[in-house]
DOKEKOL-866984 format. One record per residue (C-alpha): residue in three letters; x negated, y negated, z negated. Coordinates in pm, whole numbers. Example, Ala and Ser with C-alpha at 12.3 -4.5 7.8 and 13.67 -1.06 7.14 Angstrom:
REM DOKEKOL-866984
 resn     xx     yy     zz
  Ala  -1230    450   -780
  Ser  -1367    106   -714
***
This chain:
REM DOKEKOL-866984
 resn     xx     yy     zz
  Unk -11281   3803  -7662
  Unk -11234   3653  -7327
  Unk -11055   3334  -7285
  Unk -10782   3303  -7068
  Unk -10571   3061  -6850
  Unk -10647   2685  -6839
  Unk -10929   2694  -7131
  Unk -11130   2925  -6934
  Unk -11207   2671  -6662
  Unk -11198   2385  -6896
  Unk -11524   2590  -7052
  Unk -11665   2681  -6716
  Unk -11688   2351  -6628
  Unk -11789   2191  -6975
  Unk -12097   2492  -6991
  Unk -12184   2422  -6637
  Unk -12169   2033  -6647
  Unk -12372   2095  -6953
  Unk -12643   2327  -6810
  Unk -12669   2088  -6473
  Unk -12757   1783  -6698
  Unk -13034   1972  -6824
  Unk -13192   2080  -6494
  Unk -13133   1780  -6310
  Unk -13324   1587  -6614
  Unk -13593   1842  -6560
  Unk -13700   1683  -6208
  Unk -13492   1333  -6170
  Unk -13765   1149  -6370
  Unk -14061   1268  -6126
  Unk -13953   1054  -5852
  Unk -13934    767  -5999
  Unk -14264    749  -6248
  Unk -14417    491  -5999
  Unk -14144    234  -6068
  Unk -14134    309  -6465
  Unk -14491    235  -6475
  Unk -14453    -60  -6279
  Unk -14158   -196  -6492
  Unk -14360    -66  -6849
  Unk -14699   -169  -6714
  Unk -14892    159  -6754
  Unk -15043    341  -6542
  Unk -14918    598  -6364
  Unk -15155    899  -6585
  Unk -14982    753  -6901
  Unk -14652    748  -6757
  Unk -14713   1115  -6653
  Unk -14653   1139  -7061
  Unk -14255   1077  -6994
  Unk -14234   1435  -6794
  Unk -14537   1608  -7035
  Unk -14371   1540  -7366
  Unk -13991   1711  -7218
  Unk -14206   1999  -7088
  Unk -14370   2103  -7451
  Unk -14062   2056  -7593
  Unk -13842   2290  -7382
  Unk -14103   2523  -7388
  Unk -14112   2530  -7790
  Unk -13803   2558  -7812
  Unk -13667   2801  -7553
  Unk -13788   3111  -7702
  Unk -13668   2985  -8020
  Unk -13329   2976  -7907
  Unk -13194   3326  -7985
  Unk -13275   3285  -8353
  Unk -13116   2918  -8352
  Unk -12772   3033  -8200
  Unk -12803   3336  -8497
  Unk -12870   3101  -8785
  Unk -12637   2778  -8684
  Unk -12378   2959  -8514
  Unk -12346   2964  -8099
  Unk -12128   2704  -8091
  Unk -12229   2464  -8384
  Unk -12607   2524  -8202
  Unk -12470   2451  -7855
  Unk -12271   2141  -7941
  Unk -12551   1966  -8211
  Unk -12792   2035  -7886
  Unk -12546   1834  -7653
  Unk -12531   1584  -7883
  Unk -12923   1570  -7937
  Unk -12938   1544  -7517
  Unk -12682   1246  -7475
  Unk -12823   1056  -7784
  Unk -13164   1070  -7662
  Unk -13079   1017  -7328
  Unk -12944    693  -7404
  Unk -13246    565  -7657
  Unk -13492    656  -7308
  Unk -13283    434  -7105
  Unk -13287    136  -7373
  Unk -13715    211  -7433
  Unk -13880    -95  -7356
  Unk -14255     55  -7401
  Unk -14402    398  -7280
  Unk -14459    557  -7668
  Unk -14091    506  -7757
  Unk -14005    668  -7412
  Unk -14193    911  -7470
  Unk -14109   1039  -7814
  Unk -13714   1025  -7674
  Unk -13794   1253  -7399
  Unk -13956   1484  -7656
  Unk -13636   1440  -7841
  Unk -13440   1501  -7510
  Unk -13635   1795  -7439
  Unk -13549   1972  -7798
  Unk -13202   1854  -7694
  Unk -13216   2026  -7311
  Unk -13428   2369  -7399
  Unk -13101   2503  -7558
  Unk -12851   2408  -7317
  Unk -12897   2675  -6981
  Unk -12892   3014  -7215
  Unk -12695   2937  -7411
  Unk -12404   2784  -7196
  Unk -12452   3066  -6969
  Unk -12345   3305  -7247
  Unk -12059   3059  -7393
  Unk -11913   3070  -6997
  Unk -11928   3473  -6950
  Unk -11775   3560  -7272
  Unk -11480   3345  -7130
  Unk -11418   3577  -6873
  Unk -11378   3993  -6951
  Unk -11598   4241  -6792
  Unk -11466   4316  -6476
  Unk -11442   3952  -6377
  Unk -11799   3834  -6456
  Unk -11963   3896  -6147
  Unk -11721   3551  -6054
  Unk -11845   3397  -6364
  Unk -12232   3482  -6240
  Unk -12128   3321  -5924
  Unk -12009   2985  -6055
  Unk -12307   2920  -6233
  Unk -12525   3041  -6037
  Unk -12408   2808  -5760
  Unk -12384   2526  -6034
  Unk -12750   2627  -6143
  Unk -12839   2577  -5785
  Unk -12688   2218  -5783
  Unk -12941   2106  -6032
  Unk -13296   2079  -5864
  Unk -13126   1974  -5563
  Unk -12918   1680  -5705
  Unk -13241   1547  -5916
  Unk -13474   1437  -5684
  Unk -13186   1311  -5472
  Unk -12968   1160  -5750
  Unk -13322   1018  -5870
  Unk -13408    879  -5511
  Unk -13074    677  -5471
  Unk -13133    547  -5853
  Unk -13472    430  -5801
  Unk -13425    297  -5396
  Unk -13059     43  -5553
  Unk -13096     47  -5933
  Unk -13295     14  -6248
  Unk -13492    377  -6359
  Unk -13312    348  -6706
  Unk -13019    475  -6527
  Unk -13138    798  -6460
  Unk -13067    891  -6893
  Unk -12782    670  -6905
  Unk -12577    882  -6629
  Unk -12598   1110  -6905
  Unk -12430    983  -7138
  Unk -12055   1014  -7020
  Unk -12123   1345  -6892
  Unk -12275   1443  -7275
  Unk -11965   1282  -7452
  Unk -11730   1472  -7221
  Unk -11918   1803  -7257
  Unk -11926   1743  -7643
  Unk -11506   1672  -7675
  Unk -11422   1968  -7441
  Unk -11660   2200  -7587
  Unk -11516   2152  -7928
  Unk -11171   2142  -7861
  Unk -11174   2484  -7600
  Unk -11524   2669  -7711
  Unk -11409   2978  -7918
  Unk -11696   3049  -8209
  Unk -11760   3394  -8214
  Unk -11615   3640  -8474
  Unk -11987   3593  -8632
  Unk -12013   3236  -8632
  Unk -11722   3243  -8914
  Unk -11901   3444  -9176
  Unk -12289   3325  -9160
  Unk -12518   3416  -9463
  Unk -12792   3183  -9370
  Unk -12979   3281  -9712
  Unk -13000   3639  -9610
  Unk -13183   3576  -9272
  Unk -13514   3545  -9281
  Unk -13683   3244  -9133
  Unk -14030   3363  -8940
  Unk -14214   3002  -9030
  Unk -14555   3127  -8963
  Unk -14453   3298  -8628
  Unk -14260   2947  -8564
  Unk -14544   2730  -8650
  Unk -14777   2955  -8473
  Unk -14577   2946  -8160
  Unk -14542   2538  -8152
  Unk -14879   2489  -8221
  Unk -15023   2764  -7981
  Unk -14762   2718  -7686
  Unk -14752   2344  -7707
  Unk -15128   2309  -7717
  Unk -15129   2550  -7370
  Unk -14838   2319  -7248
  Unk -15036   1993  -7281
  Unk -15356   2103  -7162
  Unk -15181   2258  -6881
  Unk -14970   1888  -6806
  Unk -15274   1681  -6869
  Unk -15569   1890  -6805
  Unk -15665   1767  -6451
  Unk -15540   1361  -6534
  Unk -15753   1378  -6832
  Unk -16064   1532  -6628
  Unk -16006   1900  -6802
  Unk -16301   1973  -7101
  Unk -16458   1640  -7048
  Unk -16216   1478  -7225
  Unk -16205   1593  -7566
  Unk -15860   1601  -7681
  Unk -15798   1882  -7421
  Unk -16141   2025  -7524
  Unk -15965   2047  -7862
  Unk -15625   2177  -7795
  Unk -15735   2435  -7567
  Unk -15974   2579  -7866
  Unk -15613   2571  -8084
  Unk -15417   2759  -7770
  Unk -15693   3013  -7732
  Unk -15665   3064  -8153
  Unk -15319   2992  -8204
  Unk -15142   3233  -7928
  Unk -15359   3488  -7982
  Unk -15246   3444  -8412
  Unk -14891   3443  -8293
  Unk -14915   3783  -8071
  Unk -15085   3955  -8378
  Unk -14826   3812  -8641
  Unk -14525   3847  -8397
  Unk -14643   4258  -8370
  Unk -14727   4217  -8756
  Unk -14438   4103  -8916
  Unk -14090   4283  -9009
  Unk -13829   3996  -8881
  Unk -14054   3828  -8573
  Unk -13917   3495  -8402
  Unk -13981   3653  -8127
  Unk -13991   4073  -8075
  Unk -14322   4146  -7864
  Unk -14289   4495  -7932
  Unk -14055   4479  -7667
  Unk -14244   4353  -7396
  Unk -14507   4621  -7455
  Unk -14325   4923  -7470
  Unk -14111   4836  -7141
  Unk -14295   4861  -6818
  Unk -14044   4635  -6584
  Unk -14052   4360  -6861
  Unk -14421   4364  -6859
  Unk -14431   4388  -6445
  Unk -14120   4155  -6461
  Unk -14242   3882  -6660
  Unk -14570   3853  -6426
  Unk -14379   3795  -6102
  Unk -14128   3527  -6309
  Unk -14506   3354  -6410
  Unk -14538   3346  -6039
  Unk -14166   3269  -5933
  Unk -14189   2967  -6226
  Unk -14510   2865  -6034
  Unk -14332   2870  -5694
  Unk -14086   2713  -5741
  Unk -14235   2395  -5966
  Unk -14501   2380  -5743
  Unk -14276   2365  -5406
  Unk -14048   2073  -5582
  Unk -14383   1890  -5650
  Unk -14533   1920  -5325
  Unk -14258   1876  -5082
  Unk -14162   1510  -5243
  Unk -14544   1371  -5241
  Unk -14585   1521  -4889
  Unk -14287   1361  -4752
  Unk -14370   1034  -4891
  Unk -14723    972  -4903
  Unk -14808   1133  -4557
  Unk -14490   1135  -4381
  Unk -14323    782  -4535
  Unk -14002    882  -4623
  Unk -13764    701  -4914
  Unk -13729    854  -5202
  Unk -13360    881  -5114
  Unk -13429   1048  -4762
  Unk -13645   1289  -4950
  Unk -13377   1386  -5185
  Unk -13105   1449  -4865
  Unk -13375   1646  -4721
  Unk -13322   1895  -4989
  Unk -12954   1948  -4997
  Unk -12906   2199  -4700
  Unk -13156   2433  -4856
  Unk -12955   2385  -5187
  Unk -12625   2410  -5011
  Unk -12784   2770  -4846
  Unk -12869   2912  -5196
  Unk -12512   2814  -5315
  Unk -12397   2969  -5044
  Unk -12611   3320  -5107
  Unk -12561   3307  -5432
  Unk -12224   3483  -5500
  Unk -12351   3699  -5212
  Unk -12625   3831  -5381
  Unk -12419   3885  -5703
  Unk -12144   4081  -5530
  Unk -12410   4278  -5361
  Unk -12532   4407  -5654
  Unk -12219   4483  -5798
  Unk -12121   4718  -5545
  Unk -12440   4929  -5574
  Unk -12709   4698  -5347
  Unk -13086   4768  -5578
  Unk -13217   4446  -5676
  Unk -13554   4496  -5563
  Unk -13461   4485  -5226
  Unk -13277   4125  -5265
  Unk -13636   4034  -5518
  Unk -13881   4169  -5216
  Unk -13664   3986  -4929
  Unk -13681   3656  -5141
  Unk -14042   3727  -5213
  Unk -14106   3726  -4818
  Unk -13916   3419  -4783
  Unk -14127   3234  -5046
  Unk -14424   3333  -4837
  Unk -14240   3222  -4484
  Unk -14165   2901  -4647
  Unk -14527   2825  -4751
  Unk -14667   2950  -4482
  Unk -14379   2713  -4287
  Unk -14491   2426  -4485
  Unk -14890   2489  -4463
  Unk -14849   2441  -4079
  Unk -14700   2067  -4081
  Unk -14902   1728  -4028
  Unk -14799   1372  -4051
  Unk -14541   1370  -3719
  Unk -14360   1622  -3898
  Unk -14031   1577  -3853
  Unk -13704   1575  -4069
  Unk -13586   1950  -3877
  Unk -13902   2072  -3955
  Unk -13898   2022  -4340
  Unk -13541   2125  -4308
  Unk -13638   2467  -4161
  Unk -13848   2528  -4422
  Unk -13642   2441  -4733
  Unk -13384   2654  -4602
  Unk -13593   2974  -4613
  Unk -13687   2811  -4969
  Unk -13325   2832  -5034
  Unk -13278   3178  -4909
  Unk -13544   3303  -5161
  Unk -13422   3116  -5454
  Unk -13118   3248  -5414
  Unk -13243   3651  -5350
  Unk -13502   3667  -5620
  Unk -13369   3464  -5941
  Unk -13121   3745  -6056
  Unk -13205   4034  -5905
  Unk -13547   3991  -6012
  Unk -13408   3904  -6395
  Unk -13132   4213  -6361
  Unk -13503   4458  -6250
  Unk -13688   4304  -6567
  Unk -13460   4370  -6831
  Unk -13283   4701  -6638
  Unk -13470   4917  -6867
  Unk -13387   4704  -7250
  Unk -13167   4855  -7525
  Unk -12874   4589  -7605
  Unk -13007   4495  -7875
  Unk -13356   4455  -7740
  Unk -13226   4192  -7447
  Unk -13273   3850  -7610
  Unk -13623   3919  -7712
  Unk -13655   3989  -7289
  Unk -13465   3730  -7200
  Unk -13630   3438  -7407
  Unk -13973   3580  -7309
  Unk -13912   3540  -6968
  Unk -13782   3255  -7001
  Unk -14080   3094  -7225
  Unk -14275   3265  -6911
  Unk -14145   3122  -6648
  Unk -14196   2755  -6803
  Unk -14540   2845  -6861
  Unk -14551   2973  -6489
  Unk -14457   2645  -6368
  Unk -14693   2416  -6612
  Unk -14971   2657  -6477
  Unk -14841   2578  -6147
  Unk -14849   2207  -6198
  Unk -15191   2172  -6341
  Unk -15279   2413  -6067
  Unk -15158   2247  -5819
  Unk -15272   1868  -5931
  Unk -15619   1983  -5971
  Unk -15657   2208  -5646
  Unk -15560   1886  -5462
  Unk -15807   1618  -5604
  Unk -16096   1904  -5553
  Unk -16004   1978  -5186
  Unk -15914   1617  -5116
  Unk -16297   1504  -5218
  Unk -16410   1795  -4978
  Unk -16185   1729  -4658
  Unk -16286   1367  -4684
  Unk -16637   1446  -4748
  Unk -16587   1622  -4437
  Unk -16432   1399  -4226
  Unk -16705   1106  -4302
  Unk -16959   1333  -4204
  Unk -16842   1353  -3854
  Unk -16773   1006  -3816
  Unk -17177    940  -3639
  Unk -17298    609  -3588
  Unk -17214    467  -3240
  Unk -16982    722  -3178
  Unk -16729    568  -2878
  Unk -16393    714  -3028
  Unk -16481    549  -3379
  Unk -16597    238  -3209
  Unk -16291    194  -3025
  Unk -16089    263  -3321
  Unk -16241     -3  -3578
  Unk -16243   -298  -3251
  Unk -15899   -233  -3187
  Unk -15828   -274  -3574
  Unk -16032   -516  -3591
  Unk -15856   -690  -3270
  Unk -15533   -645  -3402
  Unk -15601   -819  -3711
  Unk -15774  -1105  -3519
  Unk -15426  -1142  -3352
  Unk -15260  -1185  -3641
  Unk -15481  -1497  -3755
  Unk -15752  -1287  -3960
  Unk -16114  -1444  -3921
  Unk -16358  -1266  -3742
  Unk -16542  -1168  -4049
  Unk -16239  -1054  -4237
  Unk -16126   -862  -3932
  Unk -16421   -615  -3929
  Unk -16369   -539  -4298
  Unk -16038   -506  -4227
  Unk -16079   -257  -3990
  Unk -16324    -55  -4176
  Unk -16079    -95  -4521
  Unk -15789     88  -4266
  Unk -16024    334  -4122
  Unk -16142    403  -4485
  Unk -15750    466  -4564
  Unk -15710    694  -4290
  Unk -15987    958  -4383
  Unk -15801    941  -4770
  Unk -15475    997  -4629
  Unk -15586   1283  -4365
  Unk -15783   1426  -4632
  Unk -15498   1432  -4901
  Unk -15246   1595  -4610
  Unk -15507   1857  -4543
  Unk -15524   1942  -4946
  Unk -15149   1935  -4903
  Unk -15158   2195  -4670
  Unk -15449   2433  -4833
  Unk -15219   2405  -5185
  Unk -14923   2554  -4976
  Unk -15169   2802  -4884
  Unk -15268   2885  -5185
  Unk -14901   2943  -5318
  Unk -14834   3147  -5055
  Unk -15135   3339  -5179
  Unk -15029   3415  -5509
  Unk -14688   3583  -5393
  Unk -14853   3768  -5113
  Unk -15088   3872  -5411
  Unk -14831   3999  -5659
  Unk -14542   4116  -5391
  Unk -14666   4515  -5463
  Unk -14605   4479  -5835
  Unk -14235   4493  -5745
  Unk -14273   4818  -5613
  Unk -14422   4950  -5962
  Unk -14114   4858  -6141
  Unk -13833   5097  -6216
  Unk -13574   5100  -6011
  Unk -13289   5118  -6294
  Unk -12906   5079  -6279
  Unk -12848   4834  -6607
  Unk -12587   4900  -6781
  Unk -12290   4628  -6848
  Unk -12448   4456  -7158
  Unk -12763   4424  -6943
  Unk -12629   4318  -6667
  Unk -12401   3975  -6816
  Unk -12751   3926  -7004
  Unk -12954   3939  -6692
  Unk -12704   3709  -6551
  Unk -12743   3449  -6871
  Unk -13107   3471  -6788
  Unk -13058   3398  -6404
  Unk -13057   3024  -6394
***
């Protein structure tokens, strides 16, 4: 039953506050890992551990979250998962070494994997059917808000305050979000009459799954940090993924009450064709918001704050777009053409960003990031509404966690991907660049005497001086080098859509019906 009146935006803003928190958690921490480490004194490969551990736990427990909501009740589920969030947001920010940190982030991450489903489908059952295309529209534009405010919100933190503020800034926002979600939430007519001793709890498929997908997850986070098979705890835990998935698929297609329904995924052709592109969208998209930030810092120079602004007018495009797209659809507009168009401007926008050097300028990034916004706007939804277009109602949260455990995946691939393409093209482009630096060659013999003067001037001895100057010229290859691997990873993205962009085209092109649709919108975030 819809809500009505005053509660109904009491609850749109409680499940969207609530949904923000979890993205904006999901990328605040990255830029500030340099001054954690600092303050913890680790290094920055173990403080890496602080955004690992949240990743294998959202990506454990997202698929899981279907079953949860059946077996606690929605609402009992959504609000013990706030609470979970806020608590362990608050134990990060009082951590005072990296283990403790890191086991709260896993905590936070348990805490976070429930809170974007499942307050997506607590908001549109507060509004009725024929207004839920403006329900898809507020949180998609509050969805939006979240990868844009993190590295920005996370920028101004670091730049004037200590990092422990980025989890404590959730902790009014969590305590809020917990008071108005029990006093305006609604429990569904199910929630009331819950026979937990006749459902039937899938342990092996559950064990399976944490142990196969959380093995993939870590050697996916860690693999290239930890030097891939020659270090032997990845060795190990890829040997469990490669046992462990492959023991979860078989039991999951086995087993009369599955965690997870795979049968699904098999016998529907967009799902199948679906969930590959959202591999590649989830790649995208984490790979873009790791990129841009290291580019514009490391080879450019900017704050972490100006980095962060950088990325609002691309977010303020897609919130823009958003209710666009969703009204588009509604009145008869196919989805694939809104999924192609936002697959071309993925492909502009690498192909934008594979062009730039070190005098880029602020326009130029800007440029760019708004054709990123575009895209994220015309391919999120419509590409979700094109997967699941073709699921029975009662098959759609089997297709909707699956892509959802997909497109986390897609992004962890994207990050290990992405880490490890850089360090192997970096050795090469500087391998290259010394081997055109020739001895007594007059544009590298001006260039170390004028370094070499310049630190004379400043009271250096002579001695010192010519090290000096060979140190900075030393610097300079890294740093060219490490823009140039920039540039071939942006490449490379751009690749992989150009790659997949005709699977969209083998897809059905299927009008969903009204239970598909709000679930396609749940999914969209």
């Amino acid at each position: 039953m819809a809500t009505t009146g005053f509660r109904r935006w009491i609850v749109v803003i409680t499940t969207v506050s609530a949904a923000i928190l979890e993205l904006i958690d999901t990328s605040i921490v990255n830029v500030g890992l340099t001054q954690m480490a600092g303050n913890l004194g680790v290094t920055i490969e173990d403080i890496s551990w602080v955004v690992t551990s949240y990743a294998i736990a959202n990506v454990i427990i997202i698929p899981m979250t279907g079953f949860l909501q059946n077996f606690f009740g929605r609402k009992t589920y959504y609000i013990g998962s706030i609470i979970l969030f806020t608590t362990a947001s608050y134990l990060c920010g009082i951590a005072d070494n990296l283990w403790t940190l890191v086991a709260f982030r896993f905590l936070q991450g348990i805490g976070g994997g429930a809170l974007l489903s499942t307050s997506q489908g607590i908001m549109y059952d507060a509004f009725p059917p024929s207004q839920r295309a403006i329900a898809s529209a507020l949180f998609g534009m509050g969805i939006v808000m979240g990868p844009t405010l993190g590295p920005t919100l996370g920028g101004y933190i670091i730049d004037n305050y200590h990092w422990s503020w980025m989890f404590f800034i959730n902790v009014p926002i969590g305590i809020l979000a917990v008071f108005l979600c029990t006093t305006f939430v609604e429990k569904q007519p199910y929630e009331f009459n819950i026979d937990r001793s006749k459902i039937h709890i899938d342990q092996i498929g559950i064990l399976l799954l944490a142990v196969g997908v959380g093995s993939l997850q870590y050697v996916l986070e860690r693999g290239e940090a930890d030097d891939w098979f020659d270090d032997h705890t990845i060795l190990y835990l890829s040997i469990v993924a490669v046992i462990a998935i492959p023991l979860f698929l078989w039991w999951e297609l086995k087993t009369k009450s599955p965690v997870m329904d795979l049968r699904v995924v098999g016998r529907n052709r967009n799902l199948a064709i679906g969930s590959i592109l959202v591999f590649i969208i989830g790649y995208g998209l984490f790979t873009s918001i790791l990129l841009f930030p290291l580019f514009a810092q490391r080879i450019v120079g900017y704050t972490a704050t100006k980095t962060g602004n950088i990325l609002i007018p691309g977010g303020a495009v897609a919130l823009i777009m958003f209710p666009v797209v969703g009204r588009s659809m509604a009145s008869g507009v196919s989805p694939r053409i809104f999924a192609i168009l936002g697959y071309i401007a993925f492909i502009l926008f690498c192909f934008m960003m594979s062009n730039l050097n070190a005098d880029a300028s602020e326009r130029d990034f800007t440029w760019a990031l708004l054709v990123r916004g575009a895209g994220l706007a015309m391919i999120n939804a419509p590409l979700i509404n094109q997967s699941i277009s073709t699921l029975k109602p009662q098959e759609l949260p089997t297709g909707i966690a699956f892509t959802n455990m997909v497109r986390q995946l897609g992004g962890a691939f994207g990050v290990a991907i992405t880490n490890t393409y850089i360090a192997q093209r970096s050795a090469v482009h500087r391998s290259d660049l010394v081997s055109n630096l020739q001895p007594g060659d007059m544009l590298t013999t001006d260039r170390l005497n004028a370094m070499a003067q310049s630190l004379a001037a400043r009271g250096v001895n002579a001695l010192d001086s010519v090290t000096g100057a060979y140190r900075n010229l030393d610097a300079i290859i890294s740093k060219q080098a490490l823009m140039i691997s920039y540039l071939d990873t942006f490449r490379l993205a751009g690749l992989f859509f150009v790659v997949t962009l005709p699977l969209l085209f083998l897809m059905q092109n299927k009008k969903m019906d009204p239970a598909a649709a709000k679930a396609a919108a749940d999914a969209a975030h």
